[in-house]
N, C-alpha and C positions, 0 to 999 in steps of 0.2 A: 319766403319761397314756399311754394307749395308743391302737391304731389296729387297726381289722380291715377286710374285705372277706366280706359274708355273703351270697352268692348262694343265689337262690329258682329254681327254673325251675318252669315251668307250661305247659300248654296252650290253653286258651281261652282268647280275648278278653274275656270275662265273668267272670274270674274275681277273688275280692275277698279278700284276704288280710286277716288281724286281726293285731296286735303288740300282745303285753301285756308291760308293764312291773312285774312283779314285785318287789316289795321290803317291808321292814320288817315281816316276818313274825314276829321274836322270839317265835319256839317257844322253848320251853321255861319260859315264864309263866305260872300257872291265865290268865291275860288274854289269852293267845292265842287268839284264835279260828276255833282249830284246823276246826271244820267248815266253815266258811266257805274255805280256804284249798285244803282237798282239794277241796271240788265247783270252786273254780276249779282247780285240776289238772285233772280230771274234763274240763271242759269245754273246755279247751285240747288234753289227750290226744285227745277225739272228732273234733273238728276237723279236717279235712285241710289247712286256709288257715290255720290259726293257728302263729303263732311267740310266741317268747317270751325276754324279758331279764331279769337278775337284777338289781336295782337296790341290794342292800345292806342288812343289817344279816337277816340270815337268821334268826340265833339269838341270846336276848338274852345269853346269853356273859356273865351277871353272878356272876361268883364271890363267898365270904366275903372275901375282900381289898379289893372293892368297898364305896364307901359308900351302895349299895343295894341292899345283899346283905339277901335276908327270906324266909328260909327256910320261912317260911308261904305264898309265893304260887309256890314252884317248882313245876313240876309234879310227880304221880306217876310219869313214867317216867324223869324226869331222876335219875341217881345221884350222890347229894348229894357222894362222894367224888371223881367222874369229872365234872362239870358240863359241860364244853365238848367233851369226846367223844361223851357220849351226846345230847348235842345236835345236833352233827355226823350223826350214824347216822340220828338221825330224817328228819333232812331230807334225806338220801340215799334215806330209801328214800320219803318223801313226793314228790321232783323228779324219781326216774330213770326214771318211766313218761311224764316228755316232756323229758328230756333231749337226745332228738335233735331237736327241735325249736329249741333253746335255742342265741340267738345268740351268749350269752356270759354270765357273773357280772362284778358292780362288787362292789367291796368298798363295806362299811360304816364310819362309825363305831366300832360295835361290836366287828367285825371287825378294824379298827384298834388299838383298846384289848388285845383281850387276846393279839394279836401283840406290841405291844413291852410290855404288863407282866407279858406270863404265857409270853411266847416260842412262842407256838403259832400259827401262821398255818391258822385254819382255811378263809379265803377260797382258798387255794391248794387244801387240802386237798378239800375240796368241787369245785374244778373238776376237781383228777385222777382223785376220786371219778366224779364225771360226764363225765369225759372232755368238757371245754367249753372255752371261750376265757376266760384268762385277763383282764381287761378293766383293771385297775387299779379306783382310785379314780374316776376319767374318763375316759372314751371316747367318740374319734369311732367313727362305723362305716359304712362306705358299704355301701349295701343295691342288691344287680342283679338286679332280679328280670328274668329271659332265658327269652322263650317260641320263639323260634327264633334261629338262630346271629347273626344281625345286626339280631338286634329285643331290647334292652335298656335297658329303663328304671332311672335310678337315682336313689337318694334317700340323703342324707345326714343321718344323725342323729348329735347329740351327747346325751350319755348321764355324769351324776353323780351320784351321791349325795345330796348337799348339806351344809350344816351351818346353826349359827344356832340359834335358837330363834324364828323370828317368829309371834307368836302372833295378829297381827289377821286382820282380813282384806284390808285391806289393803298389810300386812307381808308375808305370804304371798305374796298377786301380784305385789311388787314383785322379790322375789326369784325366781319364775317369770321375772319380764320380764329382768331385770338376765342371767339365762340368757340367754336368746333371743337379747338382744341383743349378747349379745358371743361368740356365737360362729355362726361362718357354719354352718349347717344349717337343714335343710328339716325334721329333729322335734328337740323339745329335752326330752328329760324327767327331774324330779327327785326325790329322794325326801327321806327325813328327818325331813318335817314332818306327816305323819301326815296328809295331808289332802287333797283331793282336787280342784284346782284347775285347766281348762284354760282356754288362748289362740288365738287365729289369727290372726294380723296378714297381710295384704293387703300382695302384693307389685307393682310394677308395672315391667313390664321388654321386651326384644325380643326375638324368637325370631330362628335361622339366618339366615332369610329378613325381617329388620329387619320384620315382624309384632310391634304390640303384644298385650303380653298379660301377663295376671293370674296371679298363682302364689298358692300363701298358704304358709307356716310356720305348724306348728301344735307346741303346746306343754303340758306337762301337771307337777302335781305328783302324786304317781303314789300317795296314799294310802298303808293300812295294813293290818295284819291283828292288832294289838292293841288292845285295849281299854283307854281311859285309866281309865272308870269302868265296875268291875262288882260287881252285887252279892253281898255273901254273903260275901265273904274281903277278905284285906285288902288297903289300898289300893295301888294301884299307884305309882311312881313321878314317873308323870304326875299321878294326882293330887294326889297331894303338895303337887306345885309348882304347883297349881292352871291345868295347862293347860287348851284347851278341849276336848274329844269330840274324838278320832279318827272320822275319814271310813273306814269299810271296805270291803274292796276294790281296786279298781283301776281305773283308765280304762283303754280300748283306742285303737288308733289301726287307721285303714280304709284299705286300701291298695289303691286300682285301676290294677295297674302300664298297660294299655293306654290308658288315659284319661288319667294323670298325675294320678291325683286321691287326695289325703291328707284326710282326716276324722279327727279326734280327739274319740271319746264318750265324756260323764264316768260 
C-alpha cells in the first residue's frame, strides 16, 4: 500500500475541479474500445480543472502461456511475438498528452499476473514512462487543493483496484460499500468489475467551532473500457464466463475546494 500528497493550486472561489478515475482499459483486445478511451483522454487533456488516476489493469497483458490466450481477438497493432511491450508503447503514447495531470497509477490484476509469471513489471514501467506516482495496488492520497498560502482545503481519497468476481447487483454494491467502509476517506474508488456503480453516505459531525454539520463520503466503482460482448469476432473472455455487459466509461468526482463540496457523477 502506498501513500501520497497531491497538491492543486487555483485561484478563484468558483472554481470546480473534475477527478477521473481511469482504469480497466485492456488495450490491446479487438474489445477494447479504443475510441471511447481517446475522446476521454481528449477530454480530460482540454480541461484546465481536470486531474486524473489510474486505477489498474491498463493493458490486457494476456500472453500464449495464458489460458485465454486467442489470438483471433488481439489486436492489429499488437506484436504477437512482443505482446506486453507493445502494449506498453501504446498506452504511453495514448496517456502522456495528460500525464501531467495524472495523480498517480494503481496497479492491476493484470499487471500483477505478468510481473510474477512473465517477470516484467509493466505498471512500474509505465509510471517511469510517464514520469507519475507510483501508487501500488492501494492507495491513500491526500488531496490540498491551496488557493492562497493559508487557505487550503483537503480531502482524502482511498484508491484500489479490487478483485472478486461479483457479478450482481447487489454483489457489486456490497463490495463498493465494504470499501467505504473500512477505510477512513472522503472518496473511495474501485475498479475491476467493469462497471459502473456510485454511493454517498451522509456524514454527521462538529466543526472547530463545536457547529454541527453534515459531510458526505462519496464512492464509485470506476467502470470500463472493454467490451464483454462485441460483435463480429470472437468471444471475449468475459463472455465466456457469461458475465454481464461492461458499463463504459468512467464516473467523475466534483470538487469545489472553497465550498467543501465533493459530487460523484456516474
Amino acid at each position: 500500500m502506498e501513500t501520497k500528497t497531491f497538491k492543486v493550486h487555483y485561484r478563484s472561489r468558483k472554481d470546480e475541479f473534475r477527478l477521473y478515475p481511469i482504469g480497466d482499459i485492456h488495450a490491446g483486445t479487438l474489445h477494447c474500445a479504443e475510441d471511447l478511451i481517446k475522446k476521454q483522454v481528449k477530454e480530460i487533456k482540454e480541461n484546465p480543472h481536470a486531474i486524473w488516476i489510474g486505477m489498474g489493469d491498463y493493458a490486457d497483458l494476456i500472453t500464449p502461456k495464458d489460458p485465454r490466450w486467442d489470438v483471433e481477438v488481439i489486436s492489429p497493432w499488437v506484436e504477437r511475438s512482443n505482446v506486453a511491450e507493445s502494449q506498453r508503447v501504446w498506452l504511453v503514447k495514448l496517456l502522456q498528452p495528460i500525464a501531467n495531470k495524472c495523480v498517480g497509477l494503481l496497479a492491476g490484476n493484470h499487471e500483477e499476473s505478468i510481473r510474477r509469471y512473465n517477470y516484467q513489471d509493466i505498471h512500474l514501467d509505465l509510471c517511469r514512462d510517464l514520469n507519475v506516482s507510483y501508487l501500488g495496488y492501494t492507495a491513500f492520497v491526500r488531496f490540498q487543493f491551496i488557493r492562497i498560502r493559508n487557505s487550503v482545503t483537503t480531502f482524502i481519497g482511498a484508491f484500489q483496484h479490487g478483485s472478486g468476481g461479483a457479478q450482481t447487483e447487489g454483489g457489486k454494491i456490497m463490495r463498493l460499500k465494504k470499501l467505504m467502509d473500512s477505510f477512513n476517506a472522503d472518496i473511495c474508488c474501485m475498479g475491476h468489475l467493469h462497471d459502473i456503480k456510485t454511493n454517498v453516505i451522509p456524514i454527521m459531525g462538529i466543526d472547530e467551532s463545536n457547529t454541527i454539520e453534515q459531510k458526505v463520503k462519496v464512492g464509485a466503482i470506476t467502470g470500463s473500457w472493454m467490451r464483454a460482448y462485441t460483435q463480429g469476432i470472437r468471444p471475449s473472455y468475459a463472455e465466456i464466463k457469461g458475465y454481464t455487459p461492461s458499463t463504459l466509461g468512467c464516473p467523475h468526482f466534483v470538487i469545489i475546494p472553497d465550498k467543501n463540496i465533493l459530487q460523484v457523477i456516474r
